[in-house]
N, C-alpha and C positions, 0 to 999 in steps of 0.2 A: 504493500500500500504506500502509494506515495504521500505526500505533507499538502493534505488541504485547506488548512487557512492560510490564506496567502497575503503581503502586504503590501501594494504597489506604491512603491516612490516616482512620482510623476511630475514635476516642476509642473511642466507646460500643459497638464489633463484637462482635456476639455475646452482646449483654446479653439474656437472655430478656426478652421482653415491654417494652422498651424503644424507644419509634419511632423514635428517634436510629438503632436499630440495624437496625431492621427493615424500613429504606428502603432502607438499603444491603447489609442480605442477602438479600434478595431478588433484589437484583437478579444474582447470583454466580453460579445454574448457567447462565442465559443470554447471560454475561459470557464464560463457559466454552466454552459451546458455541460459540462466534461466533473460537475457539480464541484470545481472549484470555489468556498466560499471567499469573496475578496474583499477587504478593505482597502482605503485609496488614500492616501495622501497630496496633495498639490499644494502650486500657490494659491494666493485666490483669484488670476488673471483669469481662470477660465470658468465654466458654467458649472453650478454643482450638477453630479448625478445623481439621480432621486431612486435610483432605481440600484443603486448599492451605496455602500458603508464608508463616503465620500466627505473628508475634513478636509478644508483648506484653510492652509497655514500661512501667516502673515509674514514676511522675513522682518530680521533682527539687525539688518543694516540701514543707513538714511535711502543708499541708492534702491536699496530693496523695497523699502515703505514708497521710494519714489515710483518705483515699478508697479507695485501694487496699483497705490492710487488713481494711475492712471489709467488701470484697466475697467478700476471700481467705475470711474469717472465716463471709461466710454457705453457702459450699460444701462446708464441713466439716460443717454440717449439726447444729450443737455446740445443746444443749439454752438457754435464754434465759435461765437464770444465767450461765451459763460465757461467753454471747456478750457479753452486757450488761459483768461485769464484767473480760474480756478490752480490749474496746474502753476502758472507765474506762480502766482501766493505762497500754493503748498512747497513749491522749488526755494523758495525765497527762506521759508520757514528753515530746511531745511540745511541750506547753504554751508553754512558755518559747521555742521556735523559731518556735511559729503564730502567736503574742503578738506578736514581731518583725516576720514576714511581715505578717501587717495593719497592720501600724502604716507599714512600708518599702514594701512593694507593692502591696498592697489591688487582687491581683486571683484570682478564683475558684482551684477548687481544681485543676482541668483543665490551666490556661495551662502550668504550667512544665511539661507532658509533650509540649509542641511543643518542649523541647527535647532531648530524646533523641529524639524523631521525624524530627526535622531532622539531626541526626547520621548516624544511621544511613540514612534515606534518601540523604542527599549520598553517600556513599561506596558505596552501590548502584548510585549512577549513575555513577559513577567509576569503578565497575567493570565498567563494563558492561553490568550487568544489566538496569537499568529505562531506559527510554526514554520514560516518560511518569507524570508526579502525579499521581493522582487522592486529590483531597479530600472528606471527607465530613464537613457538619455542621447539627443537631447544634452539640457542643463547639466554637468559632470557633480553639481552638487548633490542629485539624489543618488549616486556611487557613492559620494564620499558618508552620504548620512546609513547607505547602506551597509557600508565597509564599517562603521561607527558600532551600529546597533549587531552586525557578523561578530565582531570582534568582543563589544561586552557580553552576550550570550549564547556566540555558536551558534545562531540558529543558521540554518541551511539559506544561502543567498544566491539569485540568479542575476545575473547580469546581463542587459540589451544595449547594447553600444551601436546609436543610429551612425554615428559619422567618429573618425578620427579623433582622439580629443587631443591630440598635439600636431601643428601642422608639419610636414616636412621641414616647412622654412624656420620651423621655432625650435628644432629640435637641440640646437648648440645655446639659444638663449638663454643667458643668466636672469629671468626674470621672476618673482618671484611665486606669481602666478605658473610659469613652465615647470617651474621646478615641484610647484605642489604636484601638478598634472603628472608630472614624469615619476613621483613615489606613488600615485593613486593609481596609475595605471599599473604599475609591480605589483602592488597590494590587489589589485581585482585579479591577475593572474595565479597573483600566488595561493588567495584565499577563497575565491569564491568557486558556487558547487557548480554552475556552468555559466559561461560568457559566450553569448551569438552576439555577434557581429555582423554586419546587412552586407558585408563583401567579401572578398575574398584577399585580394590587397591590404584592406586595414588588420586584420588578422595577423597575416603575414609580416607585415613593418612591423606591430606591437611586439610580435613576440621575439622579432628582429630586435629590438630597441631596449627590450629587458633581459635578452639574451633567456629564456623562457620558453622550453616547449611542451607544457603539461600536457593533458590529454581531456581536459575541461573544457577546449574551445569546439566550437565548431561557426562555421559561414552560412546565410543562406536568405534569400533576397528576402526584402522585407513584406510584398504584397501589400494590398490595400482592398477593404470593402468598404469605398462609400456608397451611401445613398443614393439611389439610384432612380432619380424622377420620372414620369411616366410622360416620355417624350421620344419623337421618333425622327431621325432625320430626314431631310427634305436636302436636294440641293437645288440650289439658288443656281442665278444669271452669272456671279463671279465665282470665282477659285478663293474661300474663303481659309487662308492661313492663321492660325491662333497661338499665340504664343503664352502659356500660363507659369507664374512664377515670379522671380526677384531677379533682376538684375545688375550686374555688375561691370567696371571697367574690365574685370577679370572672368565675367561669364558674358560677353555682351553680343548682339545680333550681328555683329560685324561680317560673320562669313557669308551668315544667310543675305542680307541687305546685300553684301557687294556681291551675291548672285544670282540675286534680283536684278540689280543694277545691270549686270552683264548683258544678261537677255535683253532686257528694255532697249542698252545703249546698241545692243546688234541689230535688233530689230527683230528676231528671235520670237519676241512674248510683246503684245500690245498690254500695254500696265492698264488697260480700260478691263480688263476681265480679272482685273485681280483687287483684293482689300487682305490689308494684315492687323489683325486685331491683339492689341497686348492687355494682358490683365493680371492683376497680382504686383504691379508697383509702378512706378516709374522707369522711363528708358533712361538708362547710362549714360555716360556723357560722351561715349565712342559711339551709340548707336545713334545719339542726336545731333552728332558731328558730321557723318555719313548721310543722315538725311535732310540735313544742310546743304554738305555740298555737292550731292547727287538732285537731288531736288524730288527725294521720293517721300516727302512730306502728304500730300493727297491721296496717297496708298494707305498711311498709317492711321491707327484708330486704337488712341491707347484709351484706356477704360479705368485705369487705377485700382485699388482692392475694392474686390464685390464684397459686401459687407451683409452679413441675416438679415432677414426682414423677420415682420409678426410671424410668419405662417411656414417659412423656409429656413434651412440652415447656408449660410454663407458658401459652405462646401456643396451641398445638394445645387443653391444657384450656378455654383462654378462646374459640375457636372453638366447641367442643362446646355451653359455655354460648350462646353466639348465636344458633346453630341451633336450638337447644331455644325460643329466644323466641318470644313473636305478634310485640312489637312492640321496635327497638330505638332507644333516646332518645338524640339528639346534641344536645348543645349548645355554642354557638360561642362565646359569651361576652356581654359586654355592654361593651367599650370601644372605644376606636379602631383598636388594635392589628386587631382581628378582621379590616379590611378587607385585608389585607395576608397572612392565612394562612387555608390549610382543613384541617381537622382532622384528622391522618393517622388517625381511629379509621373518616373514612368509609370509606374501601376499604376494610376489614377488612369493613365492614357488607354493604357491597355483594358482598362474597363469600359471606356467610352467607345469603343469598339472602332475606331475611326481609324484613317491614315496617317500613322506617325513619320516625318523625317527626322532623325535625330540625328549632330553633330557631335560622337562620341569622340573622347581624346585619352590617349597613352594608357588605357584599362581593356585588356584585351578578355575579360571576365566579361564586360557590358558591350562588346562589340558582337562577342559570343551570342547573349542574350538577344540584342537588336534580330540578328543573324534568323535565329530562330523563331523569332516572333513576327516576322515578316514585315520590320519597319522598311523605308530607305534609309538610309545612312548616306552620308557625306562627310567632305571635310573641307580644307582650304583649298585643294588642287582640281575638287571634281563639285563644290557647291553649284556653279551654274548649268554643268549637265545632270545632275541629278534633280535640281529642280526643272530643269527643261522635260524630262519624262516623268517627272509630277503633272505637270502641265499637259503632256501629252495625255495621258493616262487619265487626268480629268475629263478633258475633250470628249475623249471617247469611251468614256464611262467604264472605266477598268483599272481604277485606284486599287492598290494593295492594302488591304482592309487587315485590320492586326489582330489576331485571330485568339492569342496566348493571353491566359490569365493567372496572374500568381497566388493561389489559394491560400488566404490566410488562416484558414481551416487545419489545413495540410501542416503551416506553420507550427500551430498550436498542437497540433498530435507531433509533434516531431520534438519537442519542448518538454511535452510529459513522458514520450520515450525516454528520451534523456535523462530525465530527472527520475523513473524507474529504475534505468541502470545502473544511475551512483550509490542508488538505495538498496540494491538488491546486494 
């Protein structure tokens, strides 16, 4: 029998539209089913669940209480004076404590809510209730609060590690934040009862970088089940491109736009049959450089973060938009880091059942995956002929539709396999 009270440390639980969150709630009614009982820890940025044993914890730092507040703040739903200069005040108030804190601890604004996390889980388990940690990050503080509460009672700890928690480029930094990062990640390999990791990369460097090869770890894609609105697609007059996500100078549209640009400027592709719709942030300042001085400004249709309404969840709206696509754009980035994570926006895509191009870089794990899932793929030397038979293939109604989905089901029994074996 394996350890059914279970305690999940969650920073980011329940944040609409937040992939921190959306790895780890998903995976909850199948956690349930498997008659997992759970209890839940978080900040309080995200929405309680009413439907299990969900506290959310306030952090113990100024920058922390500043985090909070500001999530309290956008649920009230308060008009963008009142929000703006509410937050002024509470910043104001705080000033003189934050001023401190970076100067004394200079670390993010997260870490000190592993210490109310670690409190109150310790005395769960003391009471009897949890017989097992599970962490989730995401935030590295609910590691450390899980490592915390491992450490004063033994009880059995799982660890989910969504992304890298030290970059390639920080690995020689003396800073004092790296340097916590670099004894937490030791301490997760050395003590905890299994650690999955969403790559096969990140796995690898960690236990490169601890010189650590237990038999605790294992890889395996993270999947996703969102909500899934009862909408069918239709296509439209254009070749509707969607780009969903955050961007950066170091993740930015640069290959796609200059292969766009290519077609247009050859004569290839008339830009009157095409719209590229961005959602999920703002364009970078290399992609708004580009369509400066290309002049593909009347193509673009950026949309900023879709946010819940009464009746919808913010994620379920941003499904809707998916479905409704021809085709949807991923991009991995362009550094070293890339080789070590995959992008939790592919699942989402791969549910929307649509035509994905994706621009994977230097992770021959997730070119694998694309491979087999039946995206296009691209990169800097073939962006414009690979979008040119997008285009074709629109034309004539014979898009490559992506077919693979990553069962977060599957996930979840392969989790309590595991966690049978160390028991047995």
């Amino acid at each position: 029998m394996i350890n059914k009270n279970w305690l999940l440390l969650s920073h980011a639980f329940n944040m609409d539209g937040r992939a921190a969150s959306q790895t780890v709630t998903d995976k909850i009614p199948f956690l349930l089913k498997k008659n997992i009982s759970l209890q839940v820890l978080s900040s309080t940025a995200g929405n309680k669940d009413k439907n299990i044993n969900h506290k959310k914890l306030v952090s113990w730092s100024p920058s922390g209480l500043r985090f909070d507040f500001r999530f309290w703040l956008k649920r009230k739903n308060l008009n963008k004076l009142t929000y703006k200069t509410s937050m002024l005040l509470f910043s104001l108030l705080l000033l003189p404590f934050m001023v401190l804190e970076k100067i004394l601890i200079r670390l993010p604004s997260h870490a000190s809510w592993a210490i109310p996390a670690c409190i109150t889980g310790f005395y769960r388990v003391k009471r009897g209730e949890i017989n097992l940690v599970y962490s989730s990050g995401g935030a590295w503080s609910a590691h450390l609060a899980g490592y915390w509460i491992h450490k004063l009672t033994r009880v059995k700890w799982i660890v989910e590690m969504h992304d890298p928690m030290i970059s390639i480029y920080d690995e020689k930094n003396s800073s004092f934040e790296i340097k916590l990062l670099l004894w937490l990640e030791r301490k997760i390999l050395e003590s905890s009862t299994i650690v999955w990791w969403f790559s096969e990369g990140a796995e690898l460097v960690a236990k490169r970088r601890c010189n650590i090869n237990l038999n605790n770890t294992f890889n395996h894609f993270a999947g996703a089940n969102p909500p899934m609105p009862d909408i069918k697609y239709k296509r439209r007059e254009k070749l509707i491109f969607s780009h969903f996500g955050s961007l950066t100078p170091g993740r930015s549209l640069k290959i796609f736009l200059m292969g766009i640009f290519e077609l247009i400027e050859s004569g290839q592709v008339d830009e009157n049959i095409l719209e590229i719709h961005i959602y999920g942030g703002e364009l970078d300042t290399i992609s708004l450089g580009i369509l400066k001085k290309y002049g593909l400004e009347k193509i673009i249709f950026p949309h900023g973060r879709i946010e819940a309404i009464e009746s919808e969840s913010g994620r379920s709206l941003i499904m809707r938009k998916m479905i409704c696509s021809d085709v949807l754009v991923l991009m991995h980035g362009e550094d070293k880091n890339c080789s070590e994570y995959i992008p939790s926006k592919f699942y989402e895509y791969l549910q929307a059942r649509r035509a994905i191009l994706a621009y994977p870089y230097k992770n021959s794990q997730f070119t694998k995956l694309l491979e087999r899932s039946n995206c296009y793929i691209s990169d800097k030397s073939s962006s414009s002929a690979v979008l040119n038979e997008i285009i074709n293939d629109w034309s004539a109604k014979r898009l490559k539709i992506s077919s693979k989905v990553i069962s977060t089901e599957k996930i979840v029994d392969e989790i309590i396999t595991k966690l049978e074996a160390c028991q047995s």
